[in-house]
TORPA-4810 file (N, C-alpha, C, O; in nm, 3 decimals):
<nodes>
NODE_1_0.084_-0.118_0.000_0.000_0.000_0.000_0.088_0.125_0.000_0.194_0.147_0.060_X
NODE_2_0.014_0.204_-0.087_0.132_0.362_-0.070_0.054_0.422_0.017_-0.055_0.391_0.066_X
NODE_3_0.150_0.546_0.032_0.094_0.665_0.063_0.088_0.807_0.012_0.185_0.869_-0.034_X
NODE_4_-0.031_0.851_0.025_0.041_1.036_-0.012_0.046_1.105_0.074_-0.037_1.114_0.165_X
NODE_5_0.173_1.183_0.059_0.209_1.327_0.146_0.158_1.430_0.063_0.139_1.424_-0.059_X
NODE_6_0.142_1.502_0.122_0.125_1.684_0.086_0.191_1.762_0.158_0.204_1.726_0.275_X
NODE_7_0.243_1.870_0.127_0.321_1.944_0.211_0.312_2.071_0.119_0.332_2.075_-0.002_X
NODE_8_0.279_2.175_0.203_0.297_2.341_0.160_0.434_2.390_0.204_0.476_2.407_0.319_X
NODE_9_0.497_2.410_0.078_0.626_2.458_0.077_0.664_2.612_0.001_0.642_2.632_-0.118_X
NODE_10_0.717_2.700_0.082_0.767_2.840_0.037_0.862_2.817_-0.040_0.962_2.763_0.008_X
NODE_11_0.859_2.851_-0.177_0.928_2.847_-0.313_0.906_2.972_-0.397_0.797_2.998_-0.450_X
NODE_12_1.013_3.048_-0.407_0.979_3.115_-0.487_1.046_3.213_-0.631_1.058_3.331_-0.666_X
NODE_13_1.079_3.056_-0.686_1.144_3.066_-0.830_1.193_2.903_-0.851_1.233_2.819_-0.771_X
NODE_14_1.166_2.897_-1.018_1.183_2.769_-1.020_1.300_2.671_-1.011_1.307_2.549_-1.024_X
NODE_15_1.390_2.766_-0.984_1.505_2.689_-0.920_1.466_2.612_-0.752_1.504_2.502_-0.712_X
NODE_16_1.369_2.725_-0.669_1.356_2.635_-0.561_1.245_2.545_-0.594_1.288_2.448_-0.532_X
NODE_17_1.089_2.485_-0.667_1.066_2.381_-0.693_1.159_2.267_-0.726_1.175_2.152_-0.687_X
NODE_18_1.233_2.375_-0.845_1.363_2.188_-0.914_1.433_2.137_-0.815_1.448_2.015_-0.810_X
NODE_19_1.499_2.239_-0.698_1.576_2.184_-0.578_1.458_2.054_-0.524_1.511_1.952_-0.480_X
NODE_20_1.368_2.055_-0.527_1.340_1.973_-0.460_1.263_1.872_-0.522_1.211_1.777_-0.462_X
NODE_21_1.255_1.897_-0.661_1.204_1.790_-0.737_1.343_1.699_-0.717_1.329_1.577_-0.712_X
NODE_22_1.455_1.747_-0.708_1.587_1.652_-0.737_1.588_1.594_-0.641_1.659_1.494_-0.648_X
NODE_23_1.513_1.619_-0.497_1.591_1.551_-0.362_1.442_1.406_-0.398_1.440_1.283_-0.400_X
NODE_24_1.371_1.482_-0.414_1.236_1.345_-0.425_1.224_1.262_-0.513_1.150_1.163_-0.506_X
NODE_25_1.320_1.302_-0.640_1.374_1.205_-0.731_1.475_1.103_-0.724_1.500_0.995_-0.779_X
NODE_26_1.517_1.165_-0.653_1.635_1.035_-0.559_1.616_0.959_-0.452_1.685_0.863_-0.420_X
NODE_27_1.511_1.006_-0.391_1.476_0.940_-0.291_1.411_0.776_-0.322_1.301_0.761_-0.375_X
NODE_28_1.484_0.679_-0.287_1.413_0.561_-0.234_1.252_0.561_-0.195_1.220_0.621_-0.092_X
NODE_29_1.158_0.501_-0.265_1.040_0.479_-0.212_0.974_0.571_-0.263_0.857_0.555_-0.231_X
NODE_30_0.988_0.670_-0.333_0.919_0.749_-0.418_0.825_0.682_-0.549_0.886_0.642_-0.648_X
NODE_31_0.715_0.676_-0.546_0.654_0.603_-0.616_0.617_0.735_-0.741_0.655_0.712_-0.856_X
NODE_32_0.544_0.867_-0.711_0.571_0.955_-0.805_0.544_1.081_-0.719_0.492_1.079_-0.607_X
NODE_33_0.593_1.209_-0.798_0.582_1.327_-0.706_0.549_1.439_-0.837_0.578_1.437_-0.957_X
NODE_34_0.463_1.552_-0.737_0.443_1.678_-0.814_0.460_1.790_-0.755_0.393_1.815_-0.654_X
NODE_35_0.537_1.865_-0.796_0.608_2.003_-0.724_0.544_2.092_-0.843_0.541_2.069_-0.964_X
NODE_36_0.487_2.216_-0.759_0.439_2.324_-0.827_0.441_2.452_-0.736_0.403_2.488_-0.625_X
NODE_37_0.520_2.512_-0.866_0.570_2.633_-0.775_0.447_2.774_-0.774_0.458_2.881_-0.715_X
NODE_38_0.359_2.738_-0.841_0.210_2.806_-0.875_0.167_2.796_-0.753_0.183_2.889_-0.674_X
NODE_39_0.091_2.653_-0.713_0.039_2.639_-0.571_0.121_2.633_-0.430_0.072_2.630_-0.317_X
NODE_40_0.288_2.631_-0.474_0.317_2.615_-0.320_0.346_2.462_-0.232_0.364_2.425_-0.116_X
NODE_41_0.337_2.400_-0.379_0.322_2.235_-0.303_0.383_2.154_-0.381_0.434_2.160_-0.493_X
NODE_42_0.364_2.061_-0.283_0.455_1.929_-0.326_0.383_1.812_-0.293_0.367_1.785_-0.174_X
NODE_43_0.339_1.741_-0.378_0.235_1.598_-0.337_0.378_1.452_-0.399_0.445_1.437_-0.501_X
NODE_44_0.364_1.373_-0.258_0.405_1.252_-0.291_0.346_1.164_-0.254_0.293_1.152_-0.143_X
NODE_45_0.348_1.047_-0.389_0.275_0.926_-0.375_0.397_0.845_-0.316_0.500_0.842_-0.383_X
NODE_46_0.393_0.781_-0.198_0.531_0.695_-0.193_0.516_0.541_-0.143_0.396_0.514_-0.143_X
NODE_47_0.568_0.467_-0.115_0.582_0.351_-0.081_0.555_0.341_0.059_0.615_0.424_0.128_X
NODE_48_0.473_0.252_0.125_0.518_0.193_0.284_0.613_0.172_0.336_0.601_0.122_0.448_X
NODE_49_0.767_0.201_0.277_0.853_0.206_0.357_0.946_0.340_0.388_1.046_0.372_0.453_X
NODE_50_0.837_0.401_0.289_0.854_0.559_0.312_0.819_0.636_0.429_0.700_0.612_0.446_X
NODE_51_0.860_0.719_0.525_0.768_0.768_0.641_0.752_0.915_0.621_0.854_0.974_0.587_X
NODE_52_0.654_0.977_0.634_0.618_1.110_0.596_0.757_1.198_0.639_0.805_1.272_0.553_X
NODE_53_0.827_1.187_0.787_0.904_1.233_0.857_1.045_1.255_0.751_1.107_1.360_0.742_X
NODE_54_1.073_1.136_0.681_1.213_1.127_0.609_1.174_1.250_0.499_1.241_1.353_0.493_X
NODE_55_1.034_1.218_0.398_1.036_1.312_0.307_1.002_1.447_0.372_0.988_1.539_0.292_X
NODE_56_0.982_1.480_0.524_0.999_1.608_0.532_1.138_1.685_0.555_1.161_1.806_0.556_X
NODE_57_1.211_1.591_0.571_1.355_1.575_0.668_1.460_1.644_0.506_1.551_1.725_0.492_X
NODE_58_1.378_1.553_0.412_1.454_1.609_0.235_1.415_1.726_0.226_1.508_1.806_0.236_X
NODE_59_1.305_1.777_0.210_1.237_1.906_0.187_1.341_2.009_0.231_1.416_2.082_0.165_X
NODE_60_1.318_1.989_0.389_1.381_2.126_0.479_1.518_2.092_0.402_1.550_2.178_0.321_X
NODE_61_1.606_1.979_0.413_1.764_1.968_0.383_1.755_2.098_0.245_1.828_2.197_0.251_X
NODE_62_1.662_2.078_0.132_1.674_2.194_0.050_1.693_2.372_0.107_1.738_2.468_0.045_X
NODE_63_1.665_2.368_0.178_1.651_2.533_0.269_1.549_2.606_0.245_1.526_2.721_0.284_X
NODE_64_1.450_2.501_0.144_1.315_2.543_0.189_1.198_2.554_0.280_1.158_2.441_0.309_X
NODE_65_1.139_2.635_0.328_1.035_2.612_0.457_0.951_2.571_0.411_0.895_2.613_0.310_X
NODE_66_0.912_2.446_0.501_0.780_2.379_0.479_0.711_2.407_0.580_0.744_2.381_0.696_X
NODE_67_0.563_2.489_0.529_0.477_2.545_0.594_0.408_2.463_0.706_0.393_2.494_0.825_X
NODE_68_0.354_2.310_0.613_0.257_2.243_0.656_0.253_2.093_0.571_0.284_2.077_0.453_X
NODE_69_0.213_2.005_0.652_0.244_1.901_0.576_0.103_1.785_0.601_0.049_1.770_0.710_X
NODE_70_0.085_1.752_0.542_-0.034_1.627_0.591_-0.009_1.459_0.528_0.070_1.464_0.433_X
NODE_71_-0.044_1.348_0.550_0.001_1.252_0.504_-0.189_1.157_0.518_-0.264_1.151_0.615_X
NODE_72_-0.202_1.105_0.388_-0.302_1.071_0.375_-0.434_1.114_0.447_-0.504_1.051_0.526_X
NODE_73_-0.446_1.235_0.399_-0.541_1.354_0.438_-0.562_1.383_0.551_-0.677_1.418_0.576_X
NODE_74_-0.456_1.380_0.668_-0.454_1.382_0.796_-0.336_1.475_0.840_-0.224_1.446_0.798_X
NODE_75_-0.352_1.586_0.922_-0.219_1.740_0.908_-0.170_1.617_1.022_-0.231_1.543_1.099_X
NODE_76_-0.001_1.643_0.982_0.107_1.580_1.005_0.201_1.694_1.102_0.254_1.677_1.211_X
NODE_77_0.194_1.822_1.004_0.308_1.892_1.016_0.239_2.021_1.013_0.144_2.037_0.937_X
NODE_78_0.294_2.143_1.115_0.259_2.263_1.078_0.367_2.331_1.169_0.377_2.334_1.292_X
NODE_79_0.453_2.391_1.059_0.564_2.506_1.131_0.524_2.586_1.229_0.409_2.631_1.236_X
NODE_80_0.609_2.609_1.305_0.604_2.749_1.404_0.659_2.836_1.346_0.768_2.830_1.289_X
NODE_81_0.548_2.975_1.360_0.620_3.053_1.373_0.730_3.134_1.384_0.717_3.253_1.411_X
</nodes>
């Protein structure tokens, strides 16, 4: 069984979407992903041996802020302030 993540991520030029299309393209257990720098987001379909935590753990490693994150329509993640 997969899963999807969602996560609202501050991007703003398409160099920071591609940064992080590259980290989720490498990632192990990535089944498929969509980064859009229009909406702010990043949806991954991934594998069960994927844990929401690792693909948030890639995100931030980019030096992008991730706003908010949810994992099979359930909020996971929401930055402080």
């Amino acid at each position: 069984m997969s899963h999807t993540y969602k996560f609202n991520v501050a991007m703003s030029c398409g160099g920071c979407s591609g940064a992080v299309e590259r980290v989720l393209k490498k990632l192990d257990g990535v089944e498929s992903y969509n980064v859009s720098l229009e909406t702010q987001t990043a949806e991954v379909v991934a594998a069960d041996s994927l844990t929401f935590d690792t693909v948030l753990e890639k995100i931030q490693k980019t030096g992008k802020k991730v706003k908010s994150g949810e994992a099979d329509g359930e909020q996971k993640y929401t930055a402080e302030a």
